[in-house]
C-alpha positions in Angstrom: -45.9 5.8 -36.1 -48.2 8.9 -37.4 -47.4 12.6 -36.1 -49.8 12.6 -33.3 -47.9 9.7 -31.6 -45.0 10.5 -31.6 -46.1 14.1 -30.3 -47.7 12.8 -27.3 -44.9 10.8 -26.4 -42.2 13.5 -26.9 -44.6 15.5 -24.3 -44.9 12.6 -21.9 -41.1 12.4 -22.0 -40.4 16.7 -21.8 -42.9 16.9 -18.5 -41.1 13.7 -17.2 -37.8 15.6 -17.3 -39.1 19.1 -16.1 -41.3 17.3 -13.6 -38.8 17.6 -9.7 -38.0 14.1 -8.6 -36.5 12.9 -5.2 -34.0 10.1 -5.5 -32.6 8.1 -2.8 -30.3 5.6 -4.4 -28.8 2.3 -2.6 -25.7 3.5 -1.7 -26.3 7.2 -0.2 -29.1 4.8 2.0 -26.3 2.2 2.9 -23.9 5.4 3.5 -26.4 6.9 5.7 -26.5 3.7 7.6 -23.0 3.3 8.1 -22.8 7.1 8.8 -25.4 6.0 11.8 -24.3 3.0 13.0 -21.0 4.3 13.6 -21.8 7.6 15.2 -24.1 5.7 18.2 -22.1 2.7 18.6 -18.6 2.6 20.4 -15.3 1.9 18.3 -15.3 -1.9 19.8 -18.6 -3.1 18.3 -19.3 -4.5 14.6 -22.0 -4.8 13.0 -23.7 -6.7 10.1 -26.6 -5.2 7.5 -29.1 -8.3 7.4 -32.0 -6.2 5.2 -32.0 -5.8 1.4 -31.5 -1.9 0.2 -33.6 -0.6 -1.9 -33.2 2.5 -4.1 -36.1 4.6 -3.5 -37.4 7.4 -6.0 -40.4 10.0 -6.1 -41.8 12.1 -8.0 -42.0 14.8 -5.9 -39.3 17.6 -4.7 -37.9 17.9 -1.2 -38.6 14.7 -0.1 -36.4 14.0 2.5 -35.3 11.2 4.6 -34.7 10.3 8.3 -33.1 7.1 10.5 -34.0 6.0 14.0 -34.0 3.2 16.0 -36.4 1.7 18.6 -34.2 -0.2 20.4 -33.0 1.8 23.6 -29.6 -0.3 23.4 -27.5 -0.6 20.2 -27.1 -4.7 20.8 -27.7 -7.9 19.3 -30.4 -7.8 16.6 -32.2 -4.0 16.3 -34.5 -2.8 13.6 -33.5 0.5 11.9 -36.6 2.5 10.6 -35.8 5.1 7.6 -38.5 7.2 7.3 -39.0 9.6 4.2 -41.1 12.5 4.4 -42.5 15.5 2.1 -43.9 18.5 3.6 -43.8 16.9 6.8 -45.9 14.1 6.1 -45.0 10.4 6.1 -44.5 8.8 2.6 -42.6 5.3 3.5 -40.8 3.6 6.4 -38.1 1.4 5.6 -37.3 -1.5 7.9 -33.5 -2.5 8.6 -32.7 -6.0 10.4 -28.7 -5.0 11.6 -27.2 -7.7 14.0 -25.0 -5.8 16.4 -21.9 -7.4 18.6 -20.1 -5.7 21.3 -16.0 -6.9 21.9 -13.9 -5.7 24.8 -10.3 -5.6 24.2 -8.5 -7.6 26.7 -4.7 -8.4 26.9 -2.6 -11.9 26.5 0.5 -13.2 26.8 2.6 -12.4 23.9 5.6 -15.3 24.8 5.5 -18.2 27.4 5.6 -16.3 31.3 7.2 -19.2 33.7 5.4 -19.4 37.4 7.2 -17.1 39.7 8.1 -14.2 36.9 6.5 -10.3 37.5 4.3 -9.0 35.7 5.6 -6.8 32.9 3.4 -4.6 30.4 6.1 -5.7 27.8 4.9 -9.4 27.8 1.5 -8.4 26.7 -0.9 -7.3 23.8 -4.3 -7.1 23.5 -7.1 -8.6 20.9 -11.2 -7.7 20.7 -12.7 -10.7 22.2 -16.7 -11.0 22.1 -17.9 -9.8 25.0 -20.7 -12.3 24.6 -17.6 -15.0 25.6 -16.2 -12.6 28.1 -15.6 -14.3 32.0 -15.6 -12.4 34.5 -12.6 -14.1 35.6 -10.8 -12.1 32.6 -8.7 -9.6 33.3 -9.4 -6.2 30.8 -7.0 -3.8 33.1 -3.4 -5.2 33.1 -2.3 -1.9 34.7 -3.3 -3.2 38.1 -1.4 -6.3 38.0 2.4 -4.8 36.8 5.1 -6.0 38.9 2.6 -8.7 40.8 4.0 -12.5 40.9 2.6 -15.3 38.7 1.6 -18.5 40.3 1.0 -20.0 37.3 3.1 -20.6 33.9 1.2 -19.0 31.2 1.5 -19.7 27.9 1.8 -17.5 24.7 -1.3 -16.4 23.2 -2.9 -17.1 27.1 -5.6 -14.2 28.2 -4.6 -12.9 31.5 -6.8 -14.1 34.2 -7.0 -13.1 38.1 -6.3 -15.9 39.2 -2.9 -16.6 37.6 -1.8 -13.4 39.5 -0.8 -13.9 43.3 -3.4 -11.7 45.5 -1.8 -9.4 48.4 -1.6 -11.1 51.6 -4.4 -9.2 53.9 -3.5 -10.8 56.8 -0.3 -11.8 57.7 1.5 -14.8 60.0 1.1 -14.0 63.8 -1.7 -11.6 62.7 -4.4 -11.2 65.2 -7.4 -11.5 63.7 -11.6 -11.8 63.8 -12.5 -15.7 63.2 -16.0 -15.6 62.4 -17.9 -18.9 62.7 -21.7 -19.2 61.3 -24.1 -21.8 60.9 -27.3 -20.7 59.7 -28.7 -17.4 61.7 -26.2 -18.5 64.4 -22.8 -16.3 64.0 -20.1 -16.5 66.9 -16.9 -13.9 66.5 -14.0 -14.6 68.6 -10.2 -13.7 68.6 -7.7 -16.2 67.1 -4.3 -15.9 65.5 -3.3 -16.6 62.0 -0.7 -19.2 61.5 0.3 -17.8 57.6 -0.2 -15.1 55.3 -3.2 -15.0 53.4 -5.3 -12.9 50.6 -9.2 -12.9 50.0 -10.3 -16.6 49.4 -7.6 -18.1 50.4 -8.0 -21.0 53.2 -5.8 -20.6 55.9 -4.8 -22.2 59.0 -5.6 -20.5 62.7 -5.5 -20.8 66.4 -7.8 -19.5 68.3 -7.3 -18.1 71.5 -8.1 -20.6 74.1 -6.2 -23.1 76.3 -6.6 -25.3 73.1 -3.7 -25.7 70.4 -6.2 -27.1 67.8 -5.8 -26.0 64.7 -8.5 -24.7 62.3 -8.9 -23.5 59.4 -10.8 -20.9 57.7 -11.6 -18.7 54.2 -10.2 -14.7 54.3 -12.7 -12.5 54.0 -12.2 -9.3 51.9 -12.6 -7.2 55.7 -9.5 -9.3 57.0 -11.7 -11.7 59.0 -11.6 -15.7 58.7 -14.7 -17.7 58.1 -14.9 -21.2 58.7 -15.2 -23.8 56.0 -18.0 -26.1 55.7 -15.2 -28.3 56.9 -14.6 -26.6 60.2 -18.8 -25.9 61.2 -20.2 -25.0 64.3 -19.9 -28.3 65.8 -16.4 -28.5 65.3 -15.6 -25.1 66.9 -18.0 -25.8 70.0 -16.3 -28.8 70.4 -12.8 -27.1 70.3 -14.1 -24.3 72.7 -15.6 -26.8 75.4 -11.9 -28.8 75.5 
């Protein structure tokens, strides 16, 4: 190699190490992800970093970098854009597939709870459950079931569901109450008395209030009133009422 070479590359080399440089390495961009992620999305959610990461470098001083999202929910699959910037103006945007999931904590039977037994806190612990697989029918607040009767044996490792819990009667034996019988547009209320306890949705037996001793039955309503089953229609009740 003669002198002149060499000189030019030792310049090339001393103006590549005085020149300012912006570096943006894998991990501070996978930090500032995580740093992110876990600032906007709620402590029961995980999430998964689909995209490759790239180390990004520039020869130029105070770059700087910035992440957003255009989703206006944090759920399922969202694209994360990291957008670097010099003196305001737009260098590169990064694009970030993360696949989001949301869990709700719910709580299950820790040992075997025979029919009959009262709900205890003590018998229970909770576990994240997708909320993607969550029924309605679940039940995420034990509190409001303590010291309520099972009507069902429920095995270890069982989620706790409403309707293993006995409801609070609404309406109780000898109650007077609103029978309400509809057919269509048609709705007739009348007086009748209820034969046995009962809670919302639960079919009981009535008499109504007539010279009549037949015996219906209907569905409680939340308001303490008793529809008529599809079993017990209009029909059936006009023909009680005309006896």
């Amino acid at each position: 190699m003669n002198k002149l070479s060499l000189y030019i590359i030792v310049v090339i080399l001393s103006i590549g190490r005085l020149y300012p440089e912006s570096t943006f390495s894998q991990n501070n961009i996978a930090n500032a992800i995580n740093e992110f992620l876990n600032e906007n999305l709620d402590k029961n959610c995980k999430y998964e970093i689909l995209g490759n990461i790239e180390s990004v470098k520039y020869n130029l001083p105070d770059v700087t970098a910035s992440i957003s999202s255009r989703n206006d929910k944090f759920e399922g699959l969202i694209n994360l854009q990291i957008t670097f910037k010099s003196n305001e103006r737009s260098l590169k945007v990064m694009d970030i597939p993360v696949k989001i999931k949301k869990y709700i904590e719910l709580p299950f039977a820790k040992k075997n709870i025979p029919k009959g037994s009262y709900i205890d806190i003590e018998d229970f612990d909770t576990k994240l459950i997708e909320q993607d697989s969550y029924n309605s029918n679940i039940e995420n607040d034990i509190s409001m079931y303590i010291g309520k009767k099972t009507i069902r044996n429920i095995a270890k490792g069982t989620l706790l569901r409403q309707n293993f819990i006995e409801n609070e009667s609404i309406i109780k034996k000898g109650d007077r109450i609103t029978l309400v019988v509809q057919s269509g547009a048609v709705s007739i209320r009348t007086a009748a008395n209820a034969l046995e306890d009962g809670s919302e949705g639960q079919l009981i037996k009535i008499l109504r209030e007539s010279t009549t001793k037949k015996i219906l039955q209907g569905v409680v309503q939340s308001d303490a009133t008793v529809l008529l089953n599809g079993n017990n229609n209009m029909q059936g009740y006009l023909n009680v009422k005309n006896k």
